[in-house]
N, C-alpha and C positions, 0 to 999 in steps of 0.2 A: 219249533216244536209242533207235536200233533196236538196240542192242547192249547188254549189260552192260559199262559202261566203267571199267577197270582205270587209276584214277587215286588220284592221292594228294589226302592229305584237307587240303586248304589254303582259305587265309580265304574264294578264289575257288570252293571245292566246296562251304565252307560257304553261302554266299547261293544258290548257282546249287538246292542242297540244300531252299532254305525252304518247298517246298510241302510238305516234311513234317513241318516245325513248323509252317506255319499249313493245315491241313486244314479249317477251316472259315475259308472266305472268300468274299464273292461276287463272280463276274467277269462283266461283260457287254461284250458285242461293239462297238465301235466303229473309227471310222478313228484317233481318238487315246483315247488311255487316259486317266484322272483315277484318282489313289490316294485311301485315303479313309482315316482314322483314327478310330474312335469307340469310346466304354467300353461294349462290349455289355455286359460283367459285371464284378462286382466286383473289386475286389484279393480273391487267393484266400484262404485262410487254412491251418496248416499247413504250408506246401511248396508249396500247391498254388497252379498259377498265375492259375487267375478261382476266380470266388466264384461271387456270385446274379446272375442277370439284372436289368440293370436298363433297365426297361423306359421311363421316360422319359427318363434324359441317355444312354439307349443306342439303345434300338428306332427311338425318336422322331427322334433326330437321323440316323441311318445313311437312315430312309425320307425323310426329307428332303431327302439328296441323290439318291436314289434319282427324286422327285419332280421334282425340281427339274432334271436329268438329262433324265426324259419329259419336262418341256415344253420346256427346249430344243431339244431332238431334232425336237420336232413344228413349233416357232416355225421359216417360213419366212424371216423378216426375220434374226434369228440363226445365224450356221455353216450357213445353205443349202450343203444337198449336202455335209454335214459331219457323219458323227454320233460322240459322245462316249460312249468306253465308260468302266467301271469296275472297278475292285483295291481293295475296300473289305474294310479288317483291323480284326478286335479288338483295341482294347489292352490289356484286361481291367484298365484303372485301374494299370496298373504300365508305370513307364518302362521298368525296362529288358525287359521284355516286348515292351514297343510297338518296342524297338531291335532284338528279333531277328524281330519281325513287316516294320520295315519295311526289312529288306534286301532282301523280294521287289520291293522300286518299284525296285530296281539294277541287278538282275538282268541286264537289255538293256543298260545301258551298261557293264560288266563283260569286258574283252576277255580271251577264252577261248583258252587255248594248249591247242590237241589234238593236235599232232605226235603226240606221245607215247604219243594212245590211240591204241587196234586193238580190231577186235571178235576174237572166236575165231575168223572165218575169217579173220582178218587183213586182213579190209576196214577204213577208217576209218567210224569211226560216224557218224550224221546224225543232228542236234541239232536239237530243235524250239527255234524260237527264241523267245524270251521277247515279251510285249507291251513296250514302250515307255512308261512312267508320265513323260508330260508335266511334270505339278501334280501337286501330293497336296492335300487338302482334309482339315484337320486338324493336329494334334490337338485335342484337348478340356482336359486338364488340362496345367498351363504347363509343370509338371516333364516329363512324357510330351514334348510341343512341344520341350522346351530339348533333351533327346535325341535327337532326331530327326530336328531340323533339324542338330543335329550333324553326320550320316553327308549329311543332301541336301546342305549346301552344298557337301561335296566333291565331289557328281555334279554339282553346280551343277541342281538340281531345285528349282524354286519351290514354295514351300509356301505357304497363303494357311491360317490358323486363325478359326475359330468362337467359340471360347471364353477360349482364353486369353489372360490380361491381365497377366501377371507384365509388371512394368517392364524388369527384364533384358532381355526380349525385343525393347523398344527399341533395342538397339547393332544398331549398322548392321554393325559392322564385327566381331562377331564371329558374328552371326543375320543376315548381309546379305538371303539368299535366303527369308527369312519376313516374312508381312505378316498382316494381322488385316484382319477385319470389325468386328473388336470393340475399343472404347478399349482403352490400357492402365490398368493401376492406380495407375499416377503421377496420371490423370485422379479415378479412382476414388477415390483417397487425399485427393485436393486437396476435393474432394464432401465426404468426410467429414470435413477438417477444417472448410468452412463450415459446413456442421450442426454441430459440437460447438461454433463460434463464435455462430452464429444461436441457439443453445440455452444461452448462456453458460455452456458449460461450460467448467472449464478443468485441469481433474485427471482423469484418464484410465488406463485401463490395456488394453494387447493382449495379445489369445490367436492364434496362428499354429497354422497347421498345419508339421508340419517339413517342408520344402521349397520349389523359388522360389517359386509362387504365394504362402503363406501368407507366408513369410519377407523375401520382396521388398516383398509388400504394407506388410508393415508398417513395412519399413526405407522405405518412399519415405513414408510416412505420418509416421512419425517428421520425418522431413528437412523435409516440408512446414510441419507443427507448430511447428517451431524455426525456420525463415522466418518463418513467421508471427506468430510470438511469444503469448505469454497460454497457452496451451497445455502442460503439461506430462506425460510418461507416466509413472505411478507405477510399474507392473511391463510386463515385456516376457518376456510366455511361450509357450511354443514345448512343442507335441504331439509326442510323437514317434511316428517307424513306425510300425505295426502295436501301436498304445496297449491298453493295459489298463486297466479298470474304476478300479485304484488311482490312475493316471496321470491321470485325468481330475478324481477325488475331492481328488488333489493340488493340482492346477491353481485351482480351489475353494477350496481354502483358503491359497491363496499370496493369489488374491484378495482373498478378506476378511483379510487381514495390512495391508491399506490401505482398510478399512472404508470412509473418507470417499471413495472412488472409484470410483464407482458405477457411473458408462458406463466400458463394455468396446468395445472393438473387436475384430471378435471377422474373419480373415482364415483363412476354415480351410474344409474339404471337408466334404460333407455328413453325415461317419462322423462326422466330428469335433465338428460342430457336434452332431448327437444327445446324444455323450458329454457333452459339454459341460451342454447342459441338463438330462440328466437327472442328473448330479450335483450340480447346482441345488437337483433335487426332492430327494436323496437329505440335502443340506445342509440343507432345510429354510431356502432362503435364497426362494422364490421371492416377487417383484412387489421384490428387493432391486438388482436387478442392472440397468440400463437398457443393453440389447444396437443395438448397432450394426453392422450384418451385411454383408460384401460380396456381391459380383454370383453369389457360389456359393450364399450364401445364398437372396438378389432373393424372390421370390413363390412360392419350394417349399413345397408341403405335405409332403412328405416327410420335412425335416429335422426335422420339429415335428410330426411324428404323435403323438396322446396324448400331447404335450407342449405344450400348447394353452396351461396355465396359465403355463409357467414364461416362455411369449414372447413374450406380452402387454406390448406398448408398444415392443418392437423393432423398430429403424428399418433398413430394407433397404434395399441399394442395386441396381439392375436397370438394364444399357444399355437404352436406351429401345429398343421392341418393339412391333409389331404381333400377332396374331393373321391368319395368312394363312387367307383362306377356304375358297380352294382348295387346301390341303392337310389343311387336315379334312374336304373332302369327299373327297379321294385316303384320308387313313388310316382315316377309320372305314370306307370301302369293301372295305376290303384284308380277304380271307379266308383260308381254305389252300388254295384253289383258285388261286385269279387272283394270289399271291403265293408261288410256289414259285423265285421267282429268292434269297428272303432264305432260306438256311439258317438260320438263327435264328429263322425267324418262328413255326414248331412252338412249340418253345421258350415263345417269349413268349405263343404262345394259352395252354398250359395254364396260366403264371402269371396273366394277364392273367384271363382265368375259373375258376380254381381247379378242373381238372377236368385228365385223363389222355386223352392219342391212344395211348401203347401201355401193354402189360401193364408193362412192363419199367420205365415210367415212376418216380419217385423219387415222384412224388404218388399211392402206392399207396392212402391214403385219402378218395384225393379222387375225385366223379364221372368218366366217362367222359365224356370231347367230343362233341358233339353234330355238329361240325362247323357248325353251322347259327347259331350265336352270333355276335351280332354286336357290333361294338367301338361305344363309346357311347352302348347301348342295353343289352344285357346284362351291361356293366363301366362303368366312369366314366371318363371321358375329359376331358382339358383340358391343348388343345395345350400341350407343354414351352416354355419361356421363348426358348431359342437356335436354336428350328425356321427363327426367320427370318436368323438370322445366316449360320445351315449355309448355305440357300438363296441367302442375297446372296456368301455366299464361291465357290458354284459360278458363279454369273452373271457374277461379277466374271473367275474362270478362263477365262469363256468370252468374255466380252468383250475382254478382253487377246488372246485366241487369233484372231478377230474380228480387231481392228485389225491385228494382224501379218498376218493371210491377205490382209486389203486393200494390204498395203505389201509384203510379198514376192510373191501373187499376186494381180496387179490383174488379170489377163485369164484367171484360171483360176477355173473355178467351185468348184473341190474341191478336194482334198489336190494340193498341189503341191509336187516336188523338193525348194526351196528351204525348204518351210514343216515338211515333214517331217525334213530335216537339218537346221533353227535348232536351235541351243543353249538350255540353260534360264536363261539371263544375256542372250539378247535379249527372249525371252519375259516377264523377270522387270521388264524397262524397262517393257513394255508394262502388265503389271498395276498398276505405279506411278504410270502416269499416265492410270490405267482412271476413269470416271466417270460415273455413270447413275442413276439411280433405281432405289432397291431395290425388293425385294419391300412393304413395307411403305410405299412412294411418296417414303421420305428417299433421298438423294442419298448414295451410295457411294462414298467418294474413300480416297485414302491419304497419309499426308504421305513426306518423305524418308525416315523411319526405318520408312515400312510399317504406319504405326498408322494405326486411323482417329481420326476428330473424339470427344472426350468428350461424349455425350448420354444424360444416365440420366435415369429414371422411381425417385421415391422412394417408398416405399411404408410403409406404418405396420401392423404385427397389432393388429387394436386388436376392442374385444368390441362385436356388433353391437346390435342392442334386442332380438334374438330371443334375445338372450345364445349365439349364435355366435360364434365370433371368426373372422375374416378379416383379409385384404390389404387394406388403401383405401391410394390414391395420395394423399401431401401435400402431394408438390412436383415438382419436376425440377431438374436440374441441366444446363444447357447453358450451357458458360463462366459462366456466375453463377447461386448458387443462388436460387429459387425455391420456397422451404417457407411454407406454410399454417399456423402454430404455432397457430391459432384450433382447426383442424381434427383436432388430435391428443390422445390419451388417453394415461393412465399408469396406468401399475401401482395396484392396493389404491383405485382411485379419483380419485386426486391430478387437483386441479383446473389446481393453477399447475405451472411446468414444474420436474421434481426438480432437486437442486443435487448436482452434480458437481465440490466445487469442495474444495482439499487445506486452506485458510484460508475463513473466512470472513470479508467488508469490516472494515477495523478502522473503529471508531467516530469519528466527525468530534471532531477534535482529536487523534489517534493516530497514527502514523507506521507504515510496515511495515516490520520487520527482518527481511531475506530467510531462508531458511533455504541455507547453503551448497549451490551445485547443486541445487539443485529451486526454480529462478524462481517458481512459484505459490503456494507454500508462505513464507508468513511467523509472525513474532511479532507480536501488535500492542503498541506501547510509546507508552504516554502521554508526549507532551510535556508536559514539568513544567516548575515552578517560571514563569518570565518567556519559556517559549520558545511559538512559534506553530506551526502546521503548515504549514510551507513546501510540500511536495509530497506524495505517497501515501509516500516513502521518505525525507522529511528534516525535522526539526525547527529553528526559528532563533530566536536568539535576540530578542528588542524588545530598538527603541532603548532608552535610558536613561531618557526620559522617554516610554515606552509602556506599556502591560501586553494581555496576550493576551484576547480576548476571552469571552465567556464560555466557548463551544463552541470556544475557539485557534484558529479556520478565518485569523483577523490580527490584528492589534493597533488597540489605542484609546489615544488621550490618558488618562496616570492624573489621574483629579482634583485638581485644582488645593485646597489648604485654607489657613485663616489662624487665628487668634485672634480667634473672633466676642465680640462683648459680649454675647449673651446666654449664651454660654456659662458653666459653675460656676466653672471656671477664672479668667473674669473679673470674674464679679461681686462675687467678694469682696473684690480688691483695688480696684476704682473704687468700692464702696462702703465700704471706709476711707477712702479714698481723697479722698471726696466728704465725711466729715465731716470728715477731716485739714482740708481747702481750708476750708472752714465753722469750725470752730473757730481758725485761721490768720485768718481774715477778722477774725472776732469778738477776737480776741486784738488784732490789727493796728488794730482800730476804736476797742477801750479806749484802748490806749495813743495814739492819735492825739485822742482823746477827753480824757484824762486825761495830755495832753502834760508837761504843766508840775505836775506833781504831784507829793511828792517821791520817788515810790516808784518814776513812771517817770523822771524822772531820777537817782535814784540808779542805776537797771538798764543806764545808758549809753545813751541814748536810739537817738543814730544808732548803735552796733554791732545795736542788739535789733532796729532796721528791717532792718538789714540782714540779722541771723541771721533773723527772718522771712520775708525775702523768698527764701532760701536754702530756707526750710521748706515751705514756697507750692510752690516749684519743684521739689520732691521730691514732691510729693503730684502735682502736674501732669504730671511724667514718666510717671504711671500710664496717661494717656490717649493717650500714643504710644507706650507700646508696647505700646495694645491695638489702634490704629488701623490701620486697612489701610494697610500698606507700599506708599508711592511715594516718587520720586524727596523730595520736598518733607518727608516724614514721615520719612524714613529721615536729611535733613540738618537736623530739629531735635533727632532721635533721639541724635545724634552729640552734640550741642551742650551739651541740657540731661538727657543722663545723667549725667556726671560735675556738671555746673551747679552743680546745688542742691543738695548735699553738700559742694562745693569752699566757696561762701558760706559754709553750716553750718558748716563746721567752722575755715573762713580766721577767721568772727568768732570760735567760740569758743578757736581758738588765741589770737587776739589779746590773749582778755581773759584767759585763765590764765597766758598771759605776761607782759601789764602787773601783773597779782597777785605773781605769782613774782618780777619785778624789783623791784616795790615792797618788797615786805617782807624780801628777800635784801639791798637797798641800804641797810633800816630799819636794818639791824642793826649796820650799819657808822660809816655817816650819815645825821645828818638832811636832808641836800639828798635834794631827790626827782631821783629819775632820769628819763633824757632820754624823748623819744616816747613820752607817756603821756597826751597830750594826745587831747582826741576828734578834733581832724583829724588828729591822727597816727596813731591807731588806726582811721580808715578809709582810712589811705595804705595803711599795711601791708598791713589786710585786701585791696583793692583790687590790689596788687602780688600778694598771692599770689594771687587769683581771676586777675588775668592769666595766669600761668604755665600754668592750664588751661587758660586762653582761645586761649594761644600754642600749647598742644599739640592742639589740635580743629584750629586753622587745616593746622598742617603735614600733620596727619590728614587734611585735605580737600584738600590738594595732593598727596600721596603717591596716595593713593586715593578719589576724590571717590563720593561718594554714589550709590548703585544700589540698584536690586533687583532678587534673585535667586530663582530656584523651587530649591528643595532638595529632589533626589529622592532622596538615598539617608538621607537622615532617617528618612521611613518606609517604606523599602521592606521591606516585611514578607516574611518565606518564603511566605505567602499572597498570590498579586499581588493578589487582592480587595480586600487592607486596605489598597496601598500608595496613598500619600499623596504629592503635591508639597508643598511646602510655601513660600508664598511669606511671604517674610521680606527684611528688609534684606541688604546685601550687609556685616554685622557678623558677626566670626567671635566664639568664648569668649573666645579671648585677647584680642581688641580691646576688648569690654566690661570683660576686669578689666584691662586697663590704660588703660583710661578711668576706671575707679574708684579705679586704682591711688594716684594722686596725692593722691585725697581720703580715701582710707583712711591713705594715710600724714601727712596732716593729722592724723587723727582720732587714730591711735597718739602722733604728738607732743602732740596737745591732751590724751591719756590721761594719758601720762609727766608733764604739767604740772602735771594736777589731781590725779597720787599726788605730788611735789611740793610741791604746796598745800594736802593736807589736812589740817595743822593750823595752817590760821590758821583764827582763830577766826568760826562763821560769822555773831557779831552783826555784823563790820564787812566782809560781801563776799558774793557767790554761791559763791566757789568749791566749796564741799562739791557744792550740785546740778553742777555743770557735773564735777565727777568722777564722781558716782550716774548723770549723762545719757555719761558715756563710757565709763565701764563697762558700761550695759547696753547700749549701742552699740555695743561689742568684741562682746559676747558674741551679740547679734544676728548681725554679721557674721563669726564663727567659726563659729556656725551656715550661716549662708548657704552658704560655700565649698565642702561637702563632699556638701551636698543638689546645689547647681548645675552640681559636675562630676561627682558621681554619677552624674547622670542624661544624661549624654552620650551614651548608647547605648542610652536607652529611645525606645522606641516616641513617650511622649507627650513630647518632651523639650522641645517647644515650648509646652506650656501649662505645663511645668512649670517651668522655668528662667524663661518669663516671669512667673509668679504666684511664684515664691520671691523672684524678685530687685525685683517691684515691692513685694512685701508687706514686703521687707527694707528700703525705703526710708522704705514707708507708716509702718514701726515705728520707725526713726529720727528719723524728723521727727516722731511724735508724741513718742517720749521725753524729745525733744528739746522740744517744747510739752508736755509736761504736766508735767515737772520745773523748768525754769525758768521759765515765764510765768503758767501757772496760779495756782500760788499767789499772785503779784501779782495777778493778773486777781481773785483771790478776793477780795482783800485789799479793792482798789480799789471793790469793785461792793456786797459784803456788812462789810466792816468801814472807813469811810471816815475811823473815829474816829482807825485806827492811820496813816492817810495824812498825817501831817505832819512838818513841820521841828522838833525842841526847840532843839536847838540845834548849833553848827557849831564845829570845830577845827581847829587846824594840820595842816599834814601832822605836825610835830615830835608831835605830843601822840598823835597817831592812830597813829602808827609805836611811840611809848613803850609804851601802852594795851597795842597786839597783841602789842609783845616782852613785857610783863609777864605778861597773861594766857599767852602759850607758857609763861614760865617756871612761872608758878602751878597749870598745868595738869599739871604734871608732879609727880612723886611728892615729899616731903618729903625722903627721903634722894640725893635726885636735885637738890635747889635745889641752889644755889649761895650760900655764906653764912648759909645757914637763912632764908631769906626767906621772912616770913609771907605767907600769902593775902591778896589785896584784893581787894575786890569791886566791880567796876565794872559803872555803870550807863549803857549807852548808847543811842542812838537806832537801833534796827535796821536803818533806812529809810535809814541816813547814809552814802554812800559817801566817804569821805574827798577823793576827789579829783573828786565831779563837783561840777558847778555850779550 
């Protein structure tokens, strides 16, 4: 004002006030204004509000639009007869800095009550009026932006940003009036999840910088990961403010607390990312750590100065990006002659050349300027990564500005009424549906929420042959990743790609048991015993007749087994077996040989064929139940198990019963008693051999003949050893009560021959036929407790059948070698004793045996004192045969 104005100090003194908080800004002359936002200098340190100059995400980007700016101006096809000034402010890397820098883009729309002031002569004062900030162009850092655009949307001021990518800045509806040149990091995050997928990684951890960019990043990263699935993050850490050395060393070892999670995502600002690695070096962790770097990372030398080693193999993410020609020929031109519009630009020479323009200068041991230095000749140069973004954010301001001059003035060449009063919510439509070819020839568009298209260049630090290390591109990401994994190097050498993984694959036949909340993280547990490996997470059981295979990946048929003949198990019983049959033959052959002889007729001719052929058929039973079970094997199995035992012993019941009634009826009278005859003695027999006969048939109507595979016989806790076992459809209990009948033959034939053991054995068998069922008890006392013993062994099929055929094979021969043998001896080797002397009554033969009983008894035991006599008989003589 031309007066000193006597006003109070309110929110509206405070902005109208900001030229003397920002004293260093640069303004150039146009018909509309453009605001500008860039981090000439650090966050300060101390109190203090900037730091160091920084000369590339600062000088670089500010000349940029600064360029970008002149060629517009000079482009006749662009805002003819229009030229665009600029309000370009430091943020010095701090938001709420960049908040009281950019109250000066307000300034104008700020409606000023002056009634109130006077000057001292009591005139009202004349107020220069503020320029008008159309656009702002900026910020750089998201947190800075999210500030920012705070205070424009309530002027309703369009802001179009360079750099920032925080996801936040996607709501439409609370950042309506902000747009980007640049993706956001919802983009950037989705990038990064396909590389950590492409890379099979799948255990992970983030480091953030605190604030949105760092913290947004990570959270849309995370969200993306868990869409995605396979992915999981082991720590989720977070830098804070203005960090310390300690903070960083922390950070370090929070990470190695998850040793197996090797890729970092690492979403943090360039202070941060330094701290970071070189607490790396300080850990003595480096080529440990495989970094994964956002777009603030992209292709800086700066964050990784003499820190070369520790970022080796780090994968960077960069919106894809040209090199404009023309602004390296604009900046390395720039001296301090022909650039006295950048306040800053001083500044940046003396860093930029390590050299002093005044005494006063802070670089008091550095040379004097020469002035005559030139940029990328006497310093190193290589345009900053977001030159072309700044550039397309101003083209796009101006494009948008462009359309609206043609639709509010189609007949006015220049600033027209209409275009000079639009709002910044008509202007804000137009930047929305701006679209052109950028500086670098991609096509500039925005969607509804103001972002543009996700298009990154991925980049690899990898060590070159000169053993430099550099930036190579390995991929790109435009809506689908494109990485080269041929083309990439790793840390200490590593040929194959590291494994970032929280488990490593369980072994084929193993299942995974999650670890609760961390999906990537399992136990690996052996399917045991009979189960298979159904899925990567479930074990099943096999059927009953399967077992797993070798590797459990499914199941196989368990093999099928029987009772081979070559087996030891069998050979021993069909080789008694085979002599049993052979001496039965030979035995069968004498006496049919030596028919009418009196030694085979005294033995009962027709009972002994028949006890034979009872004998024959026990030694024959050996061969079915060595034979492979079928229907046919399994229905003679039934028939002539009990068979030839029931014969056995039906005859020799018969005949210690005709003994027992003979000589229990001697002693009463001399009439012989009834059915003693040989046909009556093969009725009997006959009748009782039916009764089995009778119980096989109803056996075979009840439950007719089959065969069955028995898996749980041997199903071993080993499924290797487990075994079917095909066998008849005979259970234990069938078999002893198929013997049942014949054993209790044998017990009553037992009771008859203890009964009978003192008739005398010149006039009968009976003594052998109680020695042949006595050792025949005791055979079969044995059998019983071997056969059900083994009911739950392993071998219980060879064993149960070689006890109970060899308990037959022993029968039938005791049964042949006590009763027939010795005749057979008699017959073949003594044929002198093979005759008739002479023949008796029943009466005389009954007197004989009651005398010798009583004789044989002690003296004081006779009865009447009856002396001894000695009788002399025919041994060969059975009283009653013929």
């Amino acid at each position: 004002s031309s007066c000193f104005p006597l006003w109070r100090l309110t929110v509206v003194d405070f902005a109208l006030s900001q030229e003397t908080y920002a004293p260093h800004s640069i303004r150039t002359e146009g018909h509309l204004t453009l605001g500008g936002l860039f981090p000439v200098h650090a966050r300060g340190i101390d109190g203090a509000p900037c730091g160091d100059l920084k000369k590339e995400n600062g000088i670089q980007r500010l000349e940029a639009m600064m360029y970008a700016l002149d060629q517009i101006n000079q482009d006749e096809q662009l805002l003819p007869n229009i030229t665009l000034g600029a309000r370009l402010l430091d943020t010095c890397s701090r938001d709420t800095y960049a908040l009281e820098q950019s109250l000066t883009f307000v300034q104008a729309l700020i409606t000023k009550d002056t009634s109130d002031v006077r000057c001292t002569n009591g005139e009202p004062p004349v107020f220069v009026k503020p320029e008008k900030v159309v656009g702002v162009i900026g910020a750089s850092a998201s947190s800075v932006s999210i500030m920012v655009a705070n205070i424009l949307r309530l002027f309703q001021i369009p802001q179009i940003s360079y750099a920032s990518t925080a996801p936040e800045l996607s709501d439409d509806r609370r950042y309506d009036f902000f747009s980007r040149v640049v993706p956001p990091d919802s983009f950037q995050a989705q990038a990064m999840v396909d590389i950590i997928r492409a890379l099979d990684w799948t255990y992970v951890s983030t480091v953030a910088s605190e604030g949105s960019y760092g913290e947004k990043g990570v959270e849309a990263f995370t969200q993306l990961s868990k869409e995605a699935g396979g992915i999981c993050v082991a720590q989720s850490l977070k830098i804070p403010h203005n960090p310390k050395q300690e903070d960083y060393d922390k950070t370090i070892q929070q990470l190695l607390e998850t040793h197996h999670s090797r890729a970092v995502i690492i979403f943090a600002n360039e202070e941060d990312i330094r701290g970071v690695l070189n607490a790396t070096k300080r850990a003595n962790q480096v080529g440990h750590f495989l970094w994964i770097g956002s777009d603030s990372w992209g292709a800086k030398s700066s964050p990784i100065h003499q820190l070369e080693d520790v970022a080796v193999g780090a994968v960077t993410i960069l919106p894809k990006r040209s090199s404009i020609k023309g602004f390296d020929e604009y900046f390395t031109a720039l001296t301090l002659e022909n650039n006295r519009r950048n306040v800053w630009f001083a500044e940046f020479w003396e860093e930029n050349f390590d050299c002093r323009l005044l005494s006063a200068s802070k670089r008091e041991d550095s040379r004097k300027c020469t002035g005559q230095e030139r940029i990328g000749i006497d310093s190193k140069y290589e345009q900053e990564g977001k030159v072309q973004f700044v550039i397309d954010a101003v083209y796009a301001m101006a494009h948008a500005i462009q359309n609206m001059h043609r639709d509010l003035c189609p007949d006015h060449p220049g600033i027209c009424p209409q275009l000079e009063s639009a709002d910044g919510k008509t202007l804000l439509k137009y930047i929305r549906n701006a679209s052109f070819n950028g500086s670098a020839g991609t096509s500039v568009v925005f969607n509804r929420n103001g972002d543009a298209p996700g298009r990154y260049d991925l980049f690899q630090f990898q060590m070159t042959n000169s053993s430099i290390p550099e930036y190579r591109m390995v991929g790109q990401w435009v809506e689908t990743l494109q990485l080269r994994l041929e083309e990439m190097q790793w840390p200490d050498g590593e040929q194959e790609v590291p494994i970032s993984v929280c488990s490593l694959p369980c072994k084929t036949g193993e299942r995974k048991k999650k670890v609760k909340g961390m999906p990537c993280c399992w136990h690996c547990e052996l399917c045991d015993g009979y189960q298979y490996q159904y899925d990567e997470t479930s074990c099943r059981l096999c059927s009953y007749n399967m077992r797993p295979n070798s590797n459990r990946t499914a199941c196989q048929p368990i093999p099928i087994i029987k009772l081979e003949w070559h087996s030891s198990w069998a050979i021993i019983p069909v080789f008694l077996a085979m002599l049993g049959i052979i001496a039965t033959i030979f035995v069968m052959a004498t006496f049919v040989r030596y028919n009418d002889t009196p030694i085979v007729r005294a033995s009962g001719r027709e009972l002994s064929y028949v006890l034979l052929t009872g004998i024959f058929l026990c030694y024959i039973i050996t061969f079915l139940m060595i034979a492979k079970p079928d229907v046919g094997v399994c229905a003679f199995r039934r028939i002539f198990l009990g068979l030839g035992m029931c014969i056995s012993y039906a005859a020799l019941l018969t005949k210690t019963n005709r003994i027992y009634r003979i000589f229990e009826q001697g002693k009463q009278t001399v009439t012989a008693p009834r059915f003693i005859s040989p046909t009556s003695q093969i009725a009997i027999t006959s009748s009782l051999i039916c009764i089995q006969l009778l119980g096989v048939l109803v056996w075979f109507a009840v439950d007719p003949p089959n065969t069955i595979i028995d898996y749980d016989e041997q199903k071993t806790i080993n499924p290797k050893l487990a075994r079917g076992v095909l066998k008849c459809d005979i259970t234990d209990l069938q078999i002893i009560c198929s013997l049942g009948y014949s054993i209790l033959l044998m017990v009553t034939c037992t009771i008859y021959a203890i009964k009978t053991r003192d008739v005398p054995e010149d006039f009968n068998e009976a003594k052998p036929i109680g020695f042949t069922m006595y050792t025949t008890c005791i055979v079969w006392l044995a059998f019983i407790p071997i056969f059900f013993g083994t009911a739950q062994s392993a071998e219980k099929l060879y064993i149960q059948t070689t006890t109970l055929t060899i308990s037959m094979n022993l029968s039938a021969s005791v049964a042949l070698g006590m009763l027939y043998m010795p005749k057979v001896y008699i017959i073949i080797f003594h044929p002198e004793l093979n005759v008739q002397k002479r023949k008796r009554s029943f009466k005389a033969v009954v007197t004989a045996a009651t005398m010798s009983s009583r004789l044989s008894q002690k003296p004081s035991e006779r009865p009447n004192g009856e002396a001894k006599t000695e009788l002399c008989e025919n041994p060969a003589a059975d009283p009653m045969s013929k």
